[in-house]
C-alpha positions as CSV (number, residue, x, y, z in Angstrom):
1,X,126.4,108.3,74.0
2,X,124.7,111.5,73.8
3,X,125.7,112.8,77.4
4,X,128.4,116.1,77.7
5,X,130.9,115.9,80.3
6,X,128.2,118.1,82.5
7,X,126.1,115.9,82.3
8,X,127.6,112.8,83.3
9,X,129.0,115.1,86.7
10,X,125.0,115.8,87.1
11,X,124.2,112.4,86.8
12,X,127.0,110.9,89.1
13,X,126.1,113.6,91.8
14,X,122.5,112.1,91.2
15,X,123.1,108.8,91.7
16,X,125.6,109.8,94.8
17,X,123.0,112.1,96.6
18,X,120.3,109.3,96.3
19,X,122.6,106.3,97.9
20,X,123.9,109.1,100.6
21,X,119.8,109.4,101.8
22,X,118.5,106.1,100.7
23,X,117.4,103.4,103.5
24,X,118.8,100.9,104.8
25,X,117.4,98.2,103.4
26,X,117.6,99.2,99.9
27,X,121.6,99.7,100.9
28,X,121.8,96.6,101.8
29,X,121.0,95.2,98.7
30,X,122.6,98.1,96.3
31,X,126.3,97.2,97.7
32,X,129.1,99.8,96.9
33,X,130.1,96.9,94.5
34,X,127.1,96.6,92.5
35,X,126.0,100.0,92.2
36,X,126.7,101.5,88.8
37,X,128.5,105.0,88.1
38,X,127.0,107.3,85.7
39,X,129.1,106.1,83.0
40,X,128.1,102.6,83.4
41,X,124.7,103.4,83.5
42,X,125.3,105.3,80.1
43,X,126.6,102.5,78.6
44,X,124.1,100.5,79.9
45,X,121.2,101.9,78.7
46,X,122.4,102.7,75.4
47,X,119.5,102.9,72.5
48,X,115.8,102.2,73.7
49,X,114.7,100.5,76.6
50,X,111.8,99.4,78.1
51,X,110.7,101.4,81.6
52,X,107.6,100.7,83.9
53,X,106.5,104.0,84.4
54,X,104.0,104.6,87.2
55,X,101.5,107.7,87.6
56,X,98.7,108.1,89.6
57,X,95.0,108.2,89.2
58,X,92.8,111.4,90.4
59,X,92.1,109.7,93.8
60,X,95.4,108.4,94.1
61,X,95.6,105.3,92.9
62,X,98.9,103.7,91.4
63,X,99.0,103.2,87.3
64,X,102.3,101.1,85.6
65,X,102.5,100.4,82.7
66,X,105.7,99.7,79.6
67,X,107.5,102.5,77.7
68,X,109.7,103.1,75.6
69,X,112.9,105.2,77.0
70,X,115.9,106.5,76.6
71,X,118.6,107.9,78.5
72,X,119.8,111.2,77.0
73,X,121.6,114.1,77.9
74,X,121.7,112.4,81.6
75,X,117.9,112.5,82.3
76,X,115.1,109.7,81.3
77,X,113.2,110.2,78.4
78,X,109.7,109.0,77.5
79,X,106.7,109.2,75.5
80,X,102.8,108.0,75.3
81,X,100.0,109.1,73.6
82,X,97.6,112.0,73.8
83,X,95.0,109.6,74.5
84,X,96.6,107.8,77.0
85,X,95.5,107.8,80.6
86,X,99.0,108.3,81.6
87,X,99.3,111.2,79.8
88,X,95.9,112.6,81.6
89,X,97.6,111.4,84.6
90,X,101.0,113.5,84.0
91,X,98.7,116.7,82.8
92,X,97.1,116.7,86.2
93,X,100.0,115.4,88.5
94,X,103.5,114.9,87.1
95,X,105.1,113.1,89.9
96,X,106.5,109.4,88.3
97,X,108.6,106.9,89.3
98,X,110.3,104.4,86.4
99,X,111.9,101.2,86.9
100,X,114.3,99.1,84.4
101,X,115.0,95.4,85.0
102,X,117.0,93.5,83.1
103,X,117.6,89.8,84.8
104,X,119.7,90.4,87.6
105,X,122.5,92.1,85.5
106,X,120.8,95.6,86.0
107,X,118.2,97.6,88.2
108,X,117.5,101.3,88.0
109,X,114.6,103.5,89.1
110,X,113.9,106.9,89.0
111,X,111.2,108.9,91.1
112,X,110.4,112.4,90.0
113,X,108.6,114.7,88.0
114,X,107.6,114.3,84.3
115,X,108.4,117.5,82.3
116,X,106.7,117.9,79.1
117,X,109.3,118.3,75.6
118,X,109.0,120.6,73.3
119,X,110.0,118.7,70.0
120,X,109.5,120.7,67.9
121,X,111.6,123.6,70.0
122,X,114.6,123.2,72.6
123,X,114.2,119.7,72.5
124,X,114.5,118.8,68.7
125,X,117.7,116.9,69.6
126,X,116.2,114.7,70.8
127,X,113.2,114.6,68.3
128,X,116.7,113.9,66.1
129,X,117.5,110.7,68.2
130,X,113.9,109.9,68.0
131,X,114.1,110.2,63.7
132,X,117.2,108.2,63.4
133,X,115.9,105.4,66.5
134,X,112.5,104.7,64.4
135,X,112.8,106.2,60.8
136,X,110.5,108.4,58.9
137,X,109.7,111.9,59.7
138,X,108.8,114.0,62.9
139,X,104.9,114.6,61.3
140,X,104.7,110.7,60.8
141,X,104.4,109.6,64.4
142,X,105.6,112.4,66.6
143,X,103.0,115.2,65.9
144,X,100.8,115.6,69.1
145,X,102.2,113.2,70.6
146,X,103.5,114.0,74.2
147,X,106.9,113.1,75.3
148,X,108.6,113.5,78.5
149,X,112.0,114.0,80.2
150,X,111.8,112.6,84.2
151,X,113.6,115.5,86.2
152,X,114.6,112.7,89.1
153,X,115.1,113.8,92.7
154,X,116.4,110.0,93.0
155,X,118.1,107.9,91.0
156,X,119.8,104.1,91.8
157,X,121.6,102.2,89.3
158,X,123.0,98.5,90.2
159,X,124.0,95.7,88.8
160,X,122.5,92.7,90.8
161,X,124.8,90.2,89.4
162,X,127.5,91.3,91.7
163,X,128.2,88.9,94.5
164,X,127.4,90.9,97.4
165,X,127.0,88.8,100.5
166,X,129.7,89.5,103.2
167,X,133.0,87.3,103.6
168,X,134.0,85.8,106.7
């Protein structure tokens, strides 16, 4: 776990703020029972996991597509390649929503804005995590390459396993 105590109380308030405006439907289905607290979701997604990550096009138009990602320091964290269209996509527009699925044990997604990381800067923590995940050296694979953290203005977290239809 690489999250400080601050973070965790960011993340929480997150994942609170989102359920407190989130619709009914989606409510509905993300019981108080099932929904995970930020520490959960830490342990969780612990190591790398695979996100859809969805930009869009210059006229709009809805991309997805697999990344790796990581949860650290309480935000999502993501890379592609310079060449990618996704990473044209971010340059031009950052907004991005990312969504995890594991079975029906877990279900998260994040919409937001994809803020570029400096590796080689104020984010070379991370760059660390990135070393000691993969192996070899920053120059190796991580040169050039763009990487982003998702600043989320929502974020749900639940664990669909949880029996959640009412009892009479």
């Amino acid at each position: 776990m690489h999250e400080t105590r601050a973070d965790l109380d960011h993340l929480q308030g997150l994942l609170d703020r989102s359920y407190a405006r989130a619709g009914g439907h989606l409510v509905s289905i993300h019981t108080p029972a099932a929904r995970l607290t930020a520490e959960d979701l830490v342990a969780r997604l612990e190591g790398m996991n695979v996100f859809v990550v969805a930009t869009a096009t210059r006229d709009g138009h809805p991309r997805t597509g697999p990344v790796d990602t990581f949860l650290f320091r309480g935000s999502l964290r993501f890379g592609t390649s310079a060449t990618a269209r996704r990473a044209q996509h971010l340059a031009r527009s950052p907004a991005v929503s990312a969504t995890h699925v594991r079975g029906e044990t877990l279900v998260v997604t994040a919409h937001g804005t994809a803020r570029r990381l400096d590796l080689g800067g104020d984010d070379a923590d991370f760059r660390d995590l990135l070393r000691s995940h993969y192996g070899g050296t920053y120059e190796d694979f991580l040169d050039g390459e763009p990487y982003y953290a998702v600043d989320a203005e929502w974020l749900f977290a639940a664990d669909m396993s949880v029996h959640t239809q009412p009892q009479d």
